[in-house]
ROZAMI-450606 format. One record per residue: residue in three letters; x, y, z of N, C-alpha, C in turn. Coordinates in steps of 0.02 Angstrom, whole numbers, plus 50000, padded with zeros to 5 digits. Layout:
<atoms>
alaXYZXYZXYZ;...
</atoms>
This chain:
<atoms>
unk486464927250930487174925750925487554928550985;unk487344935151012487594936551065487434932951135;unk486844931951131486734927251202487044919751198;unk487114917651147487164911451151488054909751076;unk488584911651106489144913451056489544904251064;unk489224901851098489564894251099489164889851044;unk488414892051024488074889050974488444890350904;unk489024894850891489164897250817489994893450813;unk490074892850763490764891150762491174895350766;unk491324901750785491844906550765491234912750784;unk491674916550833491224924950863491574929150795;unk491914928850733491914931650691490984936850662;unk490414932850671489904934750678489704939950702;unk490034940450770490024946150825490434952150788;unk491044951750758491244955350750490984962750696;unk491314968950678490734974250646491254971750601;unk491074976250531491534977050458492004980650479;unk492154986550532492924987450552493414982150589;unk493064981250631493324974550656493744968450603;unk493164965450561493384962450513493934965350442;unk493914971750458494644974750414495364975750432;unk495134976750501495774977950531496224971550548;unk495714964450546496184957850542496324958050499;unk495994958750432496294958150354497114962350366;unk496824969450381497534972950369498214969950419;unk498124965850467498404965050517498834957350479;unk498414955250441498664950650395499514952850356;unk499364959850331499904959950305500074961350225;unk500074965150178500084963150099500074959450072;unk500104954350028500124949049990499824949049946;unk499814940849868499844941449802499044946449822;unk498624945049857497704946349848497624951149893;unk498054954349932498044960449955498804966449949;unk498274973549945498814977449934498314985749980;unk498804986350007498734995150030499004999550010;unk498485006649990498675011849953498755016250036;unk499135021250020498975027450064498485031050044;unk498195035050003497605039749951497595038049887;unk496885041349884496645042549819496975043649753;unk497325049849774497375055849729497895060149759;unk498175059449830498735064849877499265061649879;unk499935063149857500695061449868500455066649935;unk500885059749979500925060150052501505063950057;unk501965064650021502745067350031502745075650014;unk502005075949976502205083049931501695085849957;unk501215081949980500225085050019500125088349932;unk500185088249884499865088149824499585084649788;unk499065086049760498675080349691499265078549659;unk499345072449629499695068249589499415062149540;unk499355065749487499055057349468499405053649419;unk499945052849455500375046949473500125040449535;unk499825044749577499505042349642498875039149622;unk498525039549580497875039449557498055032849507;unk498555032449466498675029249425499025023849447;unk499555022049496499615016749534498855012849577;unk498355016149578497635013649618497505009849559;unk497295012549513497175009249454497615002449433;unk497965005149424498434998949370498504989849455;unk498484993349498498094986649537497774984649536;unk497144987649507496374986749505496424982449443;unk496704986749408496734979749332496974973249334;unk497594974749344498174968349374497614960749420;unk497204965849460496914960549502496294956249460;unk496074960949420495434959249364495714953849320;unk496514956249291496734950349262496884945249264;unk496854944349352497014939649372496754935449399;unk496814935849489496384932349511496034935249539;unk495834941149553495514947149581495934947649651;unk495514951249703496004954049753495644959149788;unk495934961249836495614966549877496194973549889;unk495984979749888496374985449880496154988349971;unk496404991050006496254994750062496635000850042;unk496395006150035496535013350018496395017350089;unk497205021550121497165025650156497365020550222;unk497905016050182498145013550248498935010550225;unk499645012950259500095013950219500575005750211;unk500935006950174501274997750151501344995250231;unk501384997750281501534994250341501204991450391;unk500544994150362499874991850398499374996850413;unk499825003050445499565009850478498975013350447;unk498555013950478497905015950477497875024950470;unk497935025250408498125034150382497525037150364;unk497185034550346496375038350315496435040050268;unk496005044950236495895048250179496035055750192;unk496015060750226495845065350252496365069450195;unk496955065050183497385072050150497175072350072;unk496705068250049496395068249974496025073949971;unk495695077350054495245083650039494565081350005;unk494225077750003493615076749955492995081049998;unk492565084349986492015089050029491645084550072;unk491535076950054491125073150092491215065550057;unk490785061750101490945053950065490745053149995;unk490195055749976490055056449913490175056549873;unk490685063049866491285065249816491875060849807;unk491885057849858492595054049859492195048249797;unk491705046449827491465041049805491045042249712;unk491115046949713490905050249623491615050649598;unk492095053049640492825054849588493065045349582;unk493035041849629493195035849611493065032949579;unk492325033249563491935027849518491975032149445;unk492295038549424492395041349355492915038049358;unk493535038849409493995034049391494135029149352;unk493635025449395493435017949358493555019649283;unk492905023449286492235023049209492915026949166;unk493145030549179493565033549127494275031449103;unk494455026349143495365023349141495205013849137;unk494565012249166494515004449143494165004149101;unk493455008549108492765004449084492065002649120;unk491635005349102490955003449132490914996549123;unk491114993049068491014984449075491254984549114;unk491754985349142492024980749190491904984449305;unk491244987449309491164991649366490934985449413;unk490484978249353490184975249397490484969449449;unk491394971849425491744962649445492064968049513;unk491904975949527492154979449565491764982449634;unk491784978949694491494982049733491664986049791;unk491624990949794492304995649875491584999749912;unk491745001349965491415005750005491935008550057;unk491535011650085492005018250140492025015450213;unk492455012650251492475011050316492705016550360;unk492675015850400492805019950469493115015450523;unk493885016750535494265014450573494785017550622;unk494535018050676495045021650746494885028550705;unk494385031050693493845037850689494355041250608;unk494515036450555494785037450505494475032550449;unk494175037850380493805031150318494405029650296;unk494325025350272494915020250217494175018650162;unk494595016850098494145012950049494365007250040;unk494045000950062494084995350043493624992249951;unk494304990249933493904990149849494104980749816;unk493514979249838493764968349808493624968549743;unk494004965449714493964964949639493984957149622;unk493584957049575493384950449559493864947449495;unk493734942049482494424941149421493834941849338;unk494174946249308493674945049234493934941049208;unk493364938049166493424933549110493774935849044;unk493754941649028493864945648981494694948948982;unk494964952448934495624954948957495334964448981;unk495804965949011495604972649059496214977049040;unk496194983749009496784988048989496524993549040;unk497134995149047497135002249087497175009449036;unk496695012549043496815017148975497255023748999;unk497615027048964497905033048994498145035548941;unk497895041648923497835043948858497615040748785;unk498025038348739497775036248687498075029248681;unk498365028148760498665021748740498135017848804;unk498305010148786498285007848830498655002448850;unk498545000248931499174996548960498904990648996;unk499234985448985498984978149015499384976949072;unk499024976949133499304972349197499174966349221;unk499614963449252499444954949289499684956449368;unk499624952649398499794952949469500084945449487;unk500944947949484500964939749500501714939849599;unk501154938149608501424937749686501304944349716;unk501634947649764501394956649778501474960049731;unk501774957849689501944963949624501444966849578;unk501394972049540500904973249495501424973049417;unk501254969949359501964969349325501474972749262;unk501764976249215501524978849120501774971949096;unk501194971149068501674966349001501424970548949;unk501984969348880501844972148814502234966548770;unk501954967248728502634965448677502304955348675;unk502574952348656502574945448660502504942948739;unk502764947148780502544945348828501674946048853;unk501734949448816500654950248824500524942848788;
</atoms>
């Protein structure tokens, strides 16, 4: 492909998986994309918040309920390429065990397989890119003893309850 880039339709081929994220992000937000700044860190306070944790989530559902979607974590509503660094996690690992309890403990192990993210490295900063597939099934966000239904309709992430569910 490299010797010969006039045989392919598009040097997209050529390009690495940073490469190919940073057009996504360059794209812009919309209904099937959305950027978090962190995990788990209010950027305003440099403290754990999980408030912060719980907005990751309730997208993740919203997108399951819908039409699925893609999440870029550690890059802020404007495009800017922020990393992870102020979440503090000891290594990729950890980041990548506290996320996936995430999952398992606020959606559901049924639902890990319509979810796929990994750790990129961009301008020497990871982000988590996380695509979500649309379930067949309905998807609650659990948080405490309740739980909460999202849809995603346009950039928005919306609760329905009530008759409106």
């Amino acid at each position: 492909m490299k010797n010969n880039p006039k045989m392919f339709r598009s040097n997209r081929y050529l390009e690495t998986p940073s490469e190919k994220i940073k057009l996504i992000i360059a794209r812009g937000e919309g209904p099937k994309l959305e950027f978090k700044s962190s995990i788990k860190t209010n950027l305003y306070t440099n403290f754990i918040d999980k408030n912060i944790e719980f907005a990751l989530l309730k997208t993740i559902v919203a997108y399951l309920n819908t039409e699925g979607g893609t999440l870029i974590v550690g890059v802020s509503d404007k495009g800017e390429i922020l990393g992870l660094d102020k979440d503090a996690f000891v290594n990729e690992d950890k980041l990548k065990l506290h996320f996936n309890n995430m999952l398992k403990d606020n959606i559901g192990i049924q639902f890990m397989h319509l979810l796929n993210y990994n750790l990129f490295e961009i301008d020497g900063k990871k982000i988590l890119k996380i695509e979500c597939s649309p379930s067949n099934k309905r998807v609650f966000l659990k948080e405490g003893n309740q739980e909460e239904f999202y849809v995603r309709n346009g950039p928005a992430t919306m609760k329905l309850s009530g008759s409106a569910l």
